[in-house]
N, C-alpha and C positions, 0 to 999 in steps of 0.2 A: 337159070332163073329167067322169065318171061320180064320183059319191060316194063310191066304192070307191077308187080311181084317187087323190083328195085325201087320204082318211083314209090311203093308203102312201104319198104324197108328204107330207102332215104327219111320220106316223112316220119316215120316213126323215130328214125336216130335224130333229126331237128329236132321232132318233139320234144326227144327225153333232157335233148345240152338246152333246150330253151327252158325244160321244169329247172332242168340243175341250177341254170345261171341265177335263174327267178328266186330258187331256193338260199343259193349261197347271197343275192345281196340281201335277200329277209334278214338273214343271223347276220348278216357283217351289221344290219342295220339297227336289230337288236342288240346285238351284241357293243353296240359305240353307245346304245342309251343305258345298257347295264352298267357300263363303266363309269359313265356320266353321274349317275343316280349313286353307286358306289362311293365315287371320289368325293360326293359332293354331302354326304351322309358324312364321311370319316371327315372331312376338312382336316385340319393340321394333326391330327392324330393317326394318319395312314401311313402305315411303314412303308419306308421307301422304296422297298424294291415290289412291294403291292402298285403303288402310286407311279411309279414306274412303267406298269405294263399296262395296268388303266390307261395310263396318258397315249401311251403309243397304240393301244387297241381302240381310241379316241378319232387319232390323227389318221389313224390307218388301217380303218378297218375295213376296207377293200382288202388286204392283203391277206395272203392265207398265215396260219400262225407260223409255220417255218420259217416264212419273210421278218413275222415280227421278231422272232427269236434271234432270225442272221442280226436284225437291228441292234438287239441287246445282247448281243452275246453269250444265248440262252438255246437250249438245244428246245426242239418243239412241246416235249410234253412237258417241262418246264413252265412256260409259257403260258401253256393252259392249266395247268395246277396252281400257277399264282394268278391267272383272274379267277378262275371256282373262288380259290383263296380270299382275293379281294371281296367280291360278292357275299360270302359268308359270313366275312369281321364285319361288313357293311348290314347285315342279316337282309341281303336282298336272295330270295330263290331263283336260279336259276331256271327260264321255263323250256328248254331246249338245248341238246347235246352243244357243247363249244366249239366242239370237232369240226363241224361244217364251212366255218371261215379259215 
């Protein structure tokens, strides 16, 4: 591969981890206002283990969900099946996969 050839295959792999980074803090940034909007619709009526992953997807949602699950001692799809969860008793839609944080 010519010099030329490396420096647009360089640029090109910057490119895509700069779309990805830009991508994942979108939905972590989303995804801390859905929980917010959630937790704050249910008030004292939120089951605790709903209320639970709100709070920590809240505090931490820079982190990916396997992180939050290490937290709670919740394996990863866990994790995302109870924010959907939470979201839905909240009847807030979901507008983007969860997956991405």
């Amino acid at each position: 591969m010519s010099e030329a050839g490396k420096e647009t295959a360089g640029s090109s792999v910057a490119a895509l981890e700069a779309a990805n980074e830009r991508r994942t803090l979108e939905a972590a940034g989303r995804n801390r206002k859905l929980a917010a909007a959630a937790l704050m619709r249910l008030g004292g009526d939120c089951p605790p283990q709903l209320e639970e992953v709100g709070t920590e997807v809240i505090l931490h949602s820079h982190y990916p969900w396997s992180e939050i699950g290490r937290r709670l001692g919740l394996p990863r799809h866990q994790v995302i099946s109870r924010f959907r969860r939470l979201l839905a008793t909240a009847g807030i839609q979901e507008r983007a996969s969860g997956e991405e944080t």
